[in-house]
C-alpha positions as a printed Julia matrix, in Angstrom:
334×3 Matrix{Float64}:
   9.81  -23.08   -75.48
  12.85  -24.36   -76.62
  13.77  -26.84   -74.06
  10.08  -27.89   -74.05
  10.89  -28.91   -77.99
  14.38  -30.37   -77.02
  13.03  -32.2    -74.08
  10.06  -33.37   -76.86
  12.5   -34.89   -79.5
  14.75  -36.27   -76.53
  11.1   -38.13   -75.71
  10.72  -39.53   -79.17
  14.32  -40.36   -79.65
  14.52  -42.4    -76.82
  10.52  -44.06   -77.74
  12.26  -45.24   -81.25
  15.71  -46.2    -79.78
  13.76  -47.98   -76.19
  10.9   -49.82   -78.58
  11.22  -52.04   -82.33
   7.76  -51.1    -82.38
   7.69  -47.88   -82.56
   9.07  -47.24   -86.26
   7.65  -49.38   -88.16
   3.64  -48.72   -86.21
   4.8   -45.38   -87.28
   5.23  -46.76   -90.78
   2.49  -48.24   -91.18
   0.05  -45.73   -90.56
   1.71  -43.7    -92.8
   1.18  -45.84   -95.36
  -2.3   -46.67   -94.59
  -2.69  -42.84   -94.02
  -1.06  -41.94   -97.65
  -2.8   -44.96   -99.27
  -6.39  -43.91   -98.19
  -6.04  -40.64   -99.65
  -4.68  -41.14  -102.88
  -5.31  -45.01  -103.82
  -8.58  -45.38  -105.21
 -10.99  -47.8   -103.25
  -8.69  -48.66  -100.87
 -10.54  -46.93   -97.74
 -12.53  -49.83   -97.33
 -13.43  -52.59   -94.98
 -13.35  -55.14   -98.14
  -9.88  -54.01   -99.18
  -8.72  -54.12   -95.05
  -9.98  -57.42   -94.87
  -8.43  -58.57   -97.76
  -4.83  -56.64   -96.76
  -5.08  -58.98   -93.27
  -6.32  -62.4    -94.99
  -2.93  -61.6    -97.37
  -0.93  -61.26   -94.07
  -1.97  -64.77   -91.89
  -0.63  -66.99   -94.22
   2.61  -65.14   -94.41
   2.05  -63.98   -90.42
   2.65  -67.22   -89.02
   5.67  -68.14   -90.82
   7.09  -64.85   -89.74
   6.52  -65.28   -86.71
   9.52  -68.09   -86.85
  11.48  -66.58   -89.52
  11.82  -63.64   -86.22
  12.23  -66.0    -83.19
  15.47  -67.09   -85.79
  16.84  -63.97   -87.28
  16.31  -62.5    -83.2
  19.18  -65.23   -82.23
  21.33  -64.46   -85.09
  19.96  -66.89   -87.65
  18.02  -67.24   -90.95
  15.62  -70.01   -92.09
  15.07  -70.24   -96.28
  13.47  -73.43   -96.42
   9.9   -72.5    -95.08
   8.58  -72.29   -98.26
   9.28  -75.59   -98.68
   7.8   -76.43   -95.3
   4.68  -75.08   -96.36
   4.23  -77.26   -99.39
   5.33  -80.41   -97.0
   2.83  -79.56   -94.3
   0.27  -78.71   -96.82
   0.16  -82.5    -98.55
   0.37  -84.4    -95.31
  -2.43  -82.55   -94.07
  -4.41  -82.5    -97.6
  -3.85  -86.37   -97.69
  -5.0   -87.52   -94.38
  -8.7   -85.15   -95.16
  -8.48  -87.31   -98.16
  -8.59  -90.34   -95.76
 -11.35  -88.22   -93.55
  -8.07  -87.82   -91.3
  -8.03  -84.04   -90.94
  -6.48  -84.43   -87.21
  -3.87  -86.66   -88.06
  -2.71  -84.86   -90.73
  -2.74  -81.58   -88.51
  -0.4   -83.38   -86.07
   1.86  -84.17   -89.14
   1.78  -80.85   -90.83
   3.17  -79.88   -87.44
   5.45  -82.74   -86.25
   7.31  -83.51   -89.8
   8.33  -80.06   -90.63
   9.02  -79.05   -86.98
  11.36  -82.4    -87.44
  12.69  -80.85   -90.66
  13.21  -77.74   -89.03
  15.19  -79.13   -86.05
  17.56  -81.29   -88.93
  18.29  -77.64   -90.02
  19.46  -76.44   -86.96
  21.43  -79.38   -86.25
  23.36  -79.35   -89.76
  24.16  -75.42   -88.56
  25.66  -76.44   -85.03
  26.9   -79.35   -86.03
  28.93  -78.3    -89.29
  29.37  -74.73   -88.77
  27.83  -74.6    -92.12
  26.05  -70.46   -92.24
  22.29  -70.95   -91.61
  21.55  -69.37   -94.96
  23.62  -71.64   -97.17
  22.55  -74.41   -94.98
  18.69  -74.23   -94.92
  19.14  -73.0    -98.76
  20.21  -76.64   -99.31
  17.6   -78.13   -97.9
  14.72  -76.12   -99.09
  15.44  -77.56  -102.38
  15.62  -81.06  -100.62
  12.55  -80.27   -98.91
  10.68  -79.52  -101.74
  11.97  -82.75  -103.57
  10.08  -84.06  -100.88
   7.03  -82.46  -101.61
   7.05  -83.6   -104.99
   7.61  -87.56  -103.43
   4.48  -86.56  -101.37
   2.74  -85.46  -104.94
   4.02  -87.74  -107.01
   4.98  -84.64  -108.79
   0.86  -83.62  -109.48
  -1.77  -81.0   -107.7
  -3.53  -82.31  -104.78
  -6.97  -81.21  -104.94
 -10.45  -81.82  -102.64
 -13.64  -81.07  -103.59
 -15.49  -82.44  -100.39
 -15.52  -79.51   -97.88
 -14.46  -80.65   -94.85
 -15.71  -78.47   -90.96
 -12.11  -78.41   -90.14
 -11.56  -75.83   -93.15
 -14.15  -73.37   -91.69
 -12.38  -73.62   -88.19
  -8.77  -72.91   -89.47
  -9.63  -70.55   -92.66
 -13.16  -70.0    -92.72
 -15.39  -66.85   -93.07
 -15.43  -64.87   -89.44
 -19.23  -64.66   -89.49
 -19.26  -62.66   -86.33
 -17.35  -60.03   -87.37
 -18.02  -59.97   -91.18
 -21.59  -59.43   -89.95
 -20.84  -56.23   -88.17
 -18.71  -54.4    -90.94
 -20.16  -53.76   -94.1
 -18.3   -55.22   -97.04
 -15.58  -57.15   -94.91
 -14.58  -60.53   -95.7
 -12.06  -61.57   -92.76
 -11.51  -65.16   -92.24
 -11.2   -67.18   -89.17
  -6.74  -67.28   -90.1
  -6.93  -63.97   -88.06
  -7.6   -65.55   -84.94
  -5.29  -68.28   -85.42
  -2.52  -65.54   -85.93
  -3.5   -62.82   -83.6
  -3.13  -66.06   -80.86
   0.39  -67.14   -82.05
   1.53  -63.83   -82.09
   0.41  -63.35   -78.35
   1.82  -66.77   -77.42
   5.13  -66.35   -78.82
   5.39  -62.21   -78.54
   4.8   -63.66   -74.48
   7.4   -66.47   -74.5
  10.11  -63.9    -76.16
   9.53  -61.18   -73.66
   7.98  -62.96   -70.27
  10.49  -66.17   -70.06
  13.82  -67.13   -69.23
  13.42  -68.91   -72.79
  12.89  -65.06   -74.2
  15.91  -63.76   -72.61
  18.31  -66.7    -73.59
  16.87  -66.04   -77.42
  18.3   -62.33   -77.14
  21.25  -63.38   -75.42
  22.42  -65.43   -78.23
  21.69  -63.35   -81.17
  22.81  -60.37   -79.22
  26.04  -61.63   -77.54
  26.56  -65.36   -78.07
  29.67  -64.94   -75.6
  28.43  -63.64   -72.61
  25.15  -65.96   -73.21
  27.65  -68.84   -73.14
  29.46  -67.1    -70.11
  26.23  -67.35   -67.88
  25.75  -71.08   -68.92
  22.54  -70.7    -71.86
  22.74  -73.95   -74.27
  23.03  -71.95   -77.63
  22.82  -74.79   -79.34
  20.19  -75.76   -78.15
  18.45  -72.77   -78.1
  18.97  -72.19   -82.05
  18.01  -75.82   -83.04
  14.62  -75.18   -80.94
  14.38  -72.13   -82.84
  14.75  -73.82   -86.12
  12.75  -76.45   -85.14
   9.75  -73.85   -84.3
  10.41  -72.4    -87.59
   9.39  -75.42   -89.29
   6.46  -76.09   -87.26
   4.7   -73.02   -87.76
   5.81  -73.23   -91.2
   3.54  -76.78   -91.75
   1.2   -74.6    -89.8
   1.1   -72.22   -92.39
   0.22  -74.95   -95.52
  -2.24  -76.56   -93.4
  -4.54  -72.64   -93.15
  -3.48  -73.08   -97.31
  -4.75  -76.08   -97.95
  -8.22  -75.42   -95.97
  -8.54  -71.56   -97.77
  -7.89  -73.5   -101.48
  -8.31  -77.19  -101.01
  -5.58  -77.45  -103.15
  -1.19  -77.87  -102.9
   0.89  -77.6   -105.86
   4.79  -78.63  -105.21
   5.65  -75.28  -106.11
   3.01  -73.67  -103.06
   4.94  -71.58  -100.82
   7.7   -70.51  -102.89
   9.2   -66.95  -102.39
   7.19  -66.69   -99.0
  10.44  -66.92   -96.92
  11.85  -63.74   -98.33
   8.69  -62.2    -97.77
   8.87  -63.26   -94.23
  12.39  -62.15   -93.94
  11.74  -58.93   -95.56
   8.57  -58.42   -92.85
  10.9   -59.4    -89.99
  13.02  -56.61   -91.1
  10.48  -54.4    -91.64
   9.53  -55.07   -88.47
  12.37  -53.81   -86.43
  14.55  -57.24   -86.37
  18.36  -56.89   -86.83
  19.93  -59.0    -89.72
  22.65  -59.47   -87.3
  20.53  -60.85   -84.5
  19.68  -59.31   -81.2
  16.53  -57.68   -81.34
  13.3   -57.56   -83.0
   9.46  -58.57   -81.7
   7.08  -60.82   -82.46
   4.46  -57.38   -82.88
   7.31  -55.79   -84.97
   7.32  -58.85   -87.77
   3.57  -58.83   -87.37
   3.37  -54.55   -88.0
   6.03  -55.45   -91.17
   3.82  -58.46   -92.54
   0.75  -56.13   -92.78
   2.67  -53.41   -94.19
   3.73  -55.62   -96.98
   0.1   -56.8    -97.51
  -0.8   -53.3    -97.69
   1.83  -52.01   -99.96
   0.88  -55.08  -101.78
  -2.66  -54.22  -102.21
  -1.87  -49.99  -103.15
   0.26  -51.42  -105.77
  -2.85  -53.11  -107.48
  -5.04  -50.93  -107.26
  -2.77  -47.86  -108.22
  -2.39  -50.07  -111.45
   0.7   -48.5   -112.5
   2.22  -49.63  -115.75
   5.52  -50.3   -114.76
   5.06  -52.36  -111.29
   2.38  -54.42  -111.98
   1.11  -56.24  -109.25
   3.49  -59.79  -110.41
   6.59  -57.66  -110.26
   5.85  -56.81  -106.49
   9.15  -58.02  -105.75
  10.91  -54.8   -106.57
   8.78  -53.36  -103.87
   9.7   -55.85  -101.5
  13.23  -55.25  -102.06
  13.06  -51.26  -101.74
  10.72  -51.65   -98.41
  13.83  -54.47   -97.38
  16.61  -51.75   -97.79
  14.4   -48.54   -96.64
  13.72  -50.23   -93.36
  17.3   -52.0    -92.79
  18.72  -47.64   -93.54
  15.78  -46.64   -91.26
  16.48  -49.07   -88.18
  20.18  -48.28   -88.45
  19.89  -44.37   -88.79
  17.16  -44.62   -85.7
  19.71  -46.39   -83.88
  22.57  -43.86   -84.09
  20.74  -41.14   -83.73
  19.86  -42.18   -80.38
């Protein structure tokens, strides 16, 4: 009985120390578990669907944010990126250009994004002070876009429906549920890149560089050019991201996507990524984004005085440390 129990925890020791995954799955439906029994209407298909349509938007800028902080870099100027891609795609459907301005919503920020990781090579400048910089010259951009006022549509445009739209066929089958086409759009980016990460030599060089930048230099991998394509990816899914905004609002404000790259730092984390580079999964940030959402929506509906839901923040900040002291005390344990 006693080795059966030892040879038990060995098994789950080495599941937590072998997987990112593992933890913070575990996490989450503990949460979701805990939440469903004690926060009031939150057992719900209406509340579930609105927990995931919280988590695209944020989801796909993750997804970046954790191909960046995986090779030992950080990316604060998606929020900016968002606002950027939003305009240039909420101008050209002004012009009854929706494609063109999908191609620059990706193209200008994925530009943007590769200027950030060519200041980091190139100057030695840290990644956070660097792309700090230019998310407020990024979002002096924006306002140039503006003109410094809202961009607002009232004509609803098909392409909306295809990129942010009600997901009839699914909606239909749960009662209450309001999920929106976004989750397709992520659940595909998250199998494309989740692929790339752990299927290609483009994967391995990623974790190589975060992980042990001399070696991966040893055996010939570009870093450079490995972290400015990771910056550059950053930024594109980033434009990505204010494009699905624009189509669920038909509006951009300058100020649109501010805060969401802590949020996507703080899921990457969540998710099983190492501040210092090295590891983490594309599943993992996508597990830590809808645990935010989640904790997110409990907060509201608990309705306690003292968090209220615009002072989420603090929560963000305990989940931040609680899962940076979790992955660490997982890892020396095993």
């Amino acid at each position: 009985m006693v080795n059966a129990r030892l040879t038990w925890q060995r098994e789950i020791r080495h599941l937590f120390a072998e997987s990112s995954v593992a933890g913070p799955l575990f996490t989450l439906i503990f949460v979701f578990i805990l939440s469903s029994l004690f926060v009031p209407h939150f057992f719900s298909w209406r509340t579930v669907s609105g927990i995931v349509n919280a988590a695209t938007l944020t989801g796909i800028v993750t997804i970046g944010v954790t191909l960046l902080m995986i090779s030992g870099e950080f990316d604060l100027s998606v929020g900016s990126l968002i606002a950027v891609g939003g305009y240039l795609f909420g101008q050209q459907c002004a012009h009854n250009s929706p494609l063109l301005g999908l191609a620059l919503a990706f193209l200008i920020p994925g530009f943007l994004g590769a200027l950030n990781g060519l200041i980091r090579v190139r100057t030695g400048i840290p990644s956070f002070i660097a792309t700090l910089g230019t998310g407020f010259i990024f979002r002096g951009a924006a306002w140039i876009l503006s003109g410094g006022s809202m961009l607002q549509l009232t004509d609803k445009l098909p392409i909306y429906d295809i990129f942010n739209g009600r997901f009839n066929l699914l909606d239909d089958l749960l009662p209450g549920a309001n999920f929106l086409t976004s989750l397709l759009w992520l659940l595909g980016t998250v199998l494309v890149f989740q692929y790339v990460l752990v299927r290609t030599r483009y994967g391995n060089h990623v974790f190589a560089v975060g992980g042990q930048v001399e070696a991966a230099t040893a055996q010939g991998v570009n870093v450079e050019r490995v972290k400015v394509i990771n910056f550059a990816i950053s930024g594109a899914l980033a434009g990505f991201a204010g494009v699905f905004t624009f189509c669920q609002f038909q509006t951009m404000r300058v100020a649109s996507g501010s805060g969401t790259e802590l949020t996507a730092i703080a899921s990457a984390v969540v998710g099983g990524a190492l501040l210092a580079g090295g590891s983490g999964s594309i599943w993992g940030a996508l597990i830590g984004v809808l645990l935010i959402s989640m904790l997110r929506t409990a907060v509201v509906l608990l309705n306690i005085p003292f968090i209220p839901a615009d002072n989420f923040e603090a929560i963000v900040g305990v989940t931040i440390v609680g899962a940076a002291i979790f992955n660490n005390w997982v890892r020396q344990r095993t």
